[in-house]
Residue frames as a rotation matrix with the C-alpha (Angstrom) as fourth column:
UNK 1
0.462 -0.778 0.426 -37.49
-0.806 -0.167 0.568 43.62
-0.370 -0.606 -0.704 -20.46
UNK 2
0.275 -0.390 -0.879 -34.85
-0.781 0.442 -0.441 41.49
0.560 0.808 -0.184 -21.84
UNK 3
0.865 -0.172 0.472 -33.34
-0.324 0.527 0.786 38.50
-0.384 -0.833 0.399 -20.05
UNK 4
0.085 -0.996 0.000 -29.67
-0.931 -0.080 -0.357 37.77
0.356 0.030 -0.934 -19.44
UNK 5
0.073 0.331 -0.941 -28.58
-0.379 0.882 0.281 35.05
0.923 0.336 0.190 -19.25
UNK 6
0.672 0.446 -0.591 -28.57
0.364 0.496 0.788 32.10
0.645 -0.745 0.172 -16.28
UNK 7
0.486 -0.304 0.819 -27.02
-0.836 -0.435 0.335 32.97
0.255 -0.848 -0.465 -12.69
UNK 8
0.632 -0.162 0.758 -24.56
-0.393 0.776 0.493 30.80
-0.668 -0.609 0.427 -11.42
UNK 9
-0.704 -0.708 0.058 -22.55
-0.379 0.444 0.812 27.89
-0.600 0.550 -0.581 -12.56
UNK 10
-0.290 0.448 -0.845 -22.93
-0.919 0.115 0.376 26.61
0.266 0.886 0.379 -15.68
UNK 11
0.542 0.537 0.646 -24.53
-0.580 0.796 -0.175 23.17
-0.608 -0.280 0.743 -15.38
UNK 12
-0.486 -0.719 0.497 -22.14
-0.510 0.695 0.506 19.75
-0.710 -0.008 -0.705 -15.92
UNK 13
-0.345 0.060 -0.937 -22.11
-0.757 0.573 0.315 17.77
0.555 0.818 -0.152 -19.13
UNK 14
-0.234 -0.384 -0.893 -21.75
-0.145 0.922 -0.359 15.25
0.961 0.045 -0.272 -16.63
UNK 15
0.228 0.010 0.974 -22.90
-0.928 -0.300 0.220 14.46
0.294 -0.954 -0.059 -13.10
UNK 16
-0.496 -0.545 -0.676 -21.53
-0.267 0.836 -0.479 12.55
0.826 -0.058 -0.560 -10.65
UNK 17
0.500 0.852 -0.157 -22.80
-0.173 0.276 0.946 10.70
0.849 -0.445 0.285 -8.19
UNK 18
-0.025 -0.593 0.805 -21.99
-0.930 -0.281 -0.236 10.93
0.366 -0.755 -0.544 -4.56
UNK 19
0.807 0.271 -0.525 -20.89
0.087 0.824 0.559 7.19
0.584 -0.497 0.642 -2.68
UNK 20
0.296 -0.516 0.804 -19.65
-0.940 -0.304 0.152 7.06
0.166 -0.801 -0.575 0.85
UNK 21
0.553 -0.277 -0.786 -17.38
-0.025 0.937 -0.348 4.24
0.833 0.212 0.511 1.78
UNK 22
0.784 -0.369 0.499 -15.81
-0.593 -0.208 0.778 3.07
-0.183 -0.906 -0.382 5.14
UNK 23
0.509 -0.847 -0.152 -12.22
-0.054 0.145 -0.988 2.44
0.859 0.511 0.028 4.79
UNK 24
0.628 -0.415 -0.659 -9.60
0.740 0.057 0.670 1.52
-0.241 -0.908 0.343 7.20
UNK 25
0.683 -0.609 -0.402 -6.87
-0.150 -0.656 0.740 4.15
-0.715 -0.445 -0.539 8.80
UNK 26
0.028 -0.984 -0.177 -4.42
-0.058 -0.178 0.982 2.77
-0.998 -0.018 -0.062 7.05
UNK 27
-0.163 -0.137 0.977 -5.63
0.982 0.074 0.174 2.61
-0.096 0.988 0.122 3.26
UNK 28
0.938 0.311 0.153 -6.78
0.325 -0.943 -0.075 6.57
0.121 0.121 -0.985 3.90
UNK 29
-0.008 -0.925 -0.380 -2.52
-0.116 -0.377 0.919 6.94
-0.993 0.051 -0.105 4.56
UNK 30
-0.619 -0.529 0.581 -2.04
0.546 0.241 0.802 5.12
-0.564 0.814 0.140 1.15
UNK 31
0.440 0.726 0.529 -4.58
0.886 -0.256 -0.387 7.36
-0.145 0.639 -0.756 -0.31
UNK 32
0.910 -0.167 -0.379 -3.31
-0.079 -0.968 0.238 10.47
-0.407 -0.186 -0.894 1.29
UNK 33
0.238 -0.947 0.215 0.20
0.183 0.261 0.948 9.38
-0.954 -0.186 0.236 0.49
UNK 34
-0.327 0.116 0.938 -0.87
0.933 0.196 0.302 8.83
-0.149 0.974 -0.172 -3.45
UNK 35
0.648 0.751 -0.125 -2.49
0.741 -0.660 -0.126 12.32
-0.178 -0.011 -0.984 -3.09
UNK 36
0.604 -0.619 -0.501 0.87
-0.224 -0.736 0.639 14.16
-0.765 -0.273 -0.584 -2.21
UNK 37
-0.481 -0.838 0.257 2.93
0.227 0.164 0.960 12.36
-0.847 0.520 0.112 -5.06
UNK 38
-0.033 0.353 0.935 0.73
0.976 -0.188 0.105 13.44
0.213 0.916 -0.339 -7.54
UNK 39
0.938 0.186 -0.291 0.81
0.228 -0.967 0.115 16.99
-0.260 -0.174 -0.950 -6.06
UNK 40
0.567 -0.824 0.003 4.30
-0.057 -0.035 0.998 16.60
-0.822 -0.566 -0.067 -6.65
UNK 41
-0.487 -0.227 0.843 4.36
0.719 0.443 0.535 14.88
-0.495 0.867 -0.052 -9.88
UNK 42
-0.159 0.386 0.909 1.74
0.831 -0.445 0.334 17.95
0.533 0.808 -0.250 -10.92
UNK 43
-0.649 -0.281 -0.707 2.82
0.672 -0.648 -0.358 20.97
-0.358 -0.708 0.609 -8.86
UNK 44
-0.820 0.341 -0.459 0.17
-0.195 -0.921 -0.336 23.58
-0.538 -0.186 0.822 -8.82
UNK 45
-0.340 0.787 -0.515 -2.88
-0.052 0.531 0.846 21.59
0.939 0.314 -0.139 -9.47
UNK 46
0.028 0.624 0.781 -5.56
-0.998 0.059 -0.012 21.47
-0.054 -0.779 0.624 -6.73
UNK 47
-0.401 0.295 -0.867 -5.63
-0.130 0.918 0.373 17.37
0.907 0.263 -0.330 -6.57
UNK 48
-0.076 0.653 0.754 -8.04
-0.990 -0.139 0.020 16.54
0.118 -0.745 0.657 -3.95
UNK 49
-0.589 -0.265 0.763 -8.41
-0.607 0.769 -0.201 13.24
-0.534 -0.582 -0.614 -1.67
UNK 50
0.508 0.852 0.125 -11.53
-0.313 0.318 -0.895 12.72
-0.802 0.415 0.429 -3.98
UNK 51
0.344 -0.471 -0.812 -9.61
-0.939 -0.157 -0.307 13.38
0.017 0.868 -0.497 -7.36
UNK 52
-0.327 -0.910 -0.255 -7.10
-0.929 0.359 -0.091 10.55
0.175 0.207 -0.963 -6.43
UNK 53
-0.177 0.800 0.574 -9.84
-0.464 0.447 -0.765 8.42
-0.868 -0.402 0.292 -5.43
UNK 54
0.623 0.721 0.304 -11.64
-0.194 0.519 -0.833 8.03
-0.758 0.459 0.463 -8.29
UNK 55
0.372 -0.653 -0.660 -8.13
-0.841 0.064 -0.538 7.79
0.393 0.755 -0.525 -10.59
UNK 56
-0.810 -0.550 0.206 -7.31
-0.585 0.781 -0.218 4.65
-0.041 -0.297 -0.954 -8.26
UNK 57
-0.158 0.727 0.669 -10.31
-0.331 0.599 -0.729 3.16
-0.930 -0.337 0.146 -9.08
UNK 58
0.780 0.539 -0.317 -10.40
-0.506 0.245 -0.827 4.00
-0.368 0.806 0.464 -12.46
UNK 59
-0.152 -0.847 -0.509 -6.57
-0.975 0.212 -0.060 2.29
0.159 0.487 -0.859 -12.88
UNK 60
-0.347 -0.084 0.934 -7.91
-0.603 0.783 -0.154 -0.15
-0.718 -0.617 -0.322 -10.81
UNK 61
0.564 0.784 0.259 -10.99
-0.106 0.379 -0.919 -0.88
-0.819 0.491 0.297 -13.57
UNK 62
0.813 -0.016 -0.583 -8.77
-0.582 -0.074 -0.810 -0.80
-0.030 0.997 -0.070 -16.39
UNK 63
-0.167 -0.905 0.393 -6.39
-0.846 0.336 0.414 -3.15
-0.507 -0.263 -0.821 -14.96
UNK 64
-0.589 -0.162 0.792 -8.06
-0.340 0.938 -0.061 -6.05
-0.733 -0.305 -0.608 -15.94
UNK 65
-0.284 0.715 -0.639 -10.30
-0.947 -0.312 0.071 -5.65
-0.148 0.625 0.766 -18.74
UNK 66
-0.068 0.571 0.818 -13.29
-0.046 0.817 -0.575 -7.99
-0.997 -0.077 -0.029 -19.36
UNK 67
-0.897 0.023 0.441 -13.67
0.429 0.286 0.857 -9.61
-0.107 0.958 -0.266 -22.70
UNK 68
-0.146 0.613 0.776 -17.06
0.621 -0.554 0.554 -8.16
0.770 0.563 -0.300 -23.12
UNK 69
-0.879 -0.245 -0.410 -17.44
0.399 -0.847 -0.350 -4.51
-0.261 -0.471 0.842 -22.41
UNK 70
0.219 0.966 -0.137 -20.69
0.613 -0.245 -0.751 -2.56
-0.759 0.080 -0.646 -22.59
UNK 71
-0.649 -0.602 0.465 -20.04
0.746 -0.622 0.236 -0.40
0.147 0.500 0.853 -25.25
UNK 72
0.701 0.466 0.540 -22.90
0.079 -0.804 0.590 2.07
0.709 -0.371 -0.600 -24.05
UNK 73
0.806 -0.374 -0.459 -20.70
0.563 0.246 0.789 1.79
-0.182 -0.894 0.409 -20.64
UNK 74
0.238 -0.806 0.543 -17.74
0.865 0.430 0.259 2.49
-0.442 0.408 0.799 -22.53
UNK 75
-0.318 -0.113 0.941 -18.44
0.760 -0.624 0.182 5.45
0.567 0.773 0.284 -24.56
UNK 76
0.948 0.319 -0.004 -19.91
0.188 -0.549 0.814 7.23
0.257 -0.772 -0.581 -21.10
UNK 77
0.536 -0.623 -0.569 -16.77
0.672 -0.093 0.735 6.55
-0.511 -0.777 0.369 -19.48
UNK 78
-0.159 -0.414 0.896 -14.93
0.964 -0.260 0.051 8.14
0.212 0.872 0.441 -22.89
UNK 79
-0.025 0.004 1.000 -16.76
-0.065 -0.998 0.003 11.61
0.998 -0.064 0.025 -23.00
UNK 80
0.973 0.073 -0.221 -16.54
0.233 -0.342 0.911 11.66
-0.009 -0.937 -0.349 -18.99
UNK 81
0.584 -0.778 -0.232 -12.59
0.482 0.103 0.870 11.57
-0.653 -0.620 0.435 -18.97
UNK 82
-0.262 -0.493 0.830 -11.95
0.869 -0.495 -0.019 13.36
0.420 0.716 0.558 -22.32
């Protein structure tokens, strides 16, 4: 008997990892808030509370770059967002 291939999704290049965080009321508005103008700014995209999450973090990290950067660190973060 032959075999076909795997059931399911395909398995992620990439996995992420799951951290919970407690946040006040009123930075979950300025999330949600950021959530809807990008639904706006990219009509008919799914953008989720998560999505906009981690894109304010990552603007947040690239605001300031550090004079030394991992470059292992670096080249993760690369093939994760390409």
């Amino acid at each position: 008997m032959e075999k076909t291939g795997k059931r399911g999704r395909p398995k992620k290049e990439n996995v992420m990892e799951t951290i919970a965080v407690r946040l006040p009321f009123e930075i979950i508005l300025e999330i949600d808030n950021y959530v809807n103008k990008l639904k706006k700014q990219f009509q008919g995209m799914n953008i989720t509370r998560a999505d906009a999450i981690r894109q304010l973090i990552n603007n947040g990290l690239n605001a300031n770059p550090k004079e030394s950067k991992n470059p292992d660190i670096e080249e993760e973060k690369r093939r994760f967002w390409d």
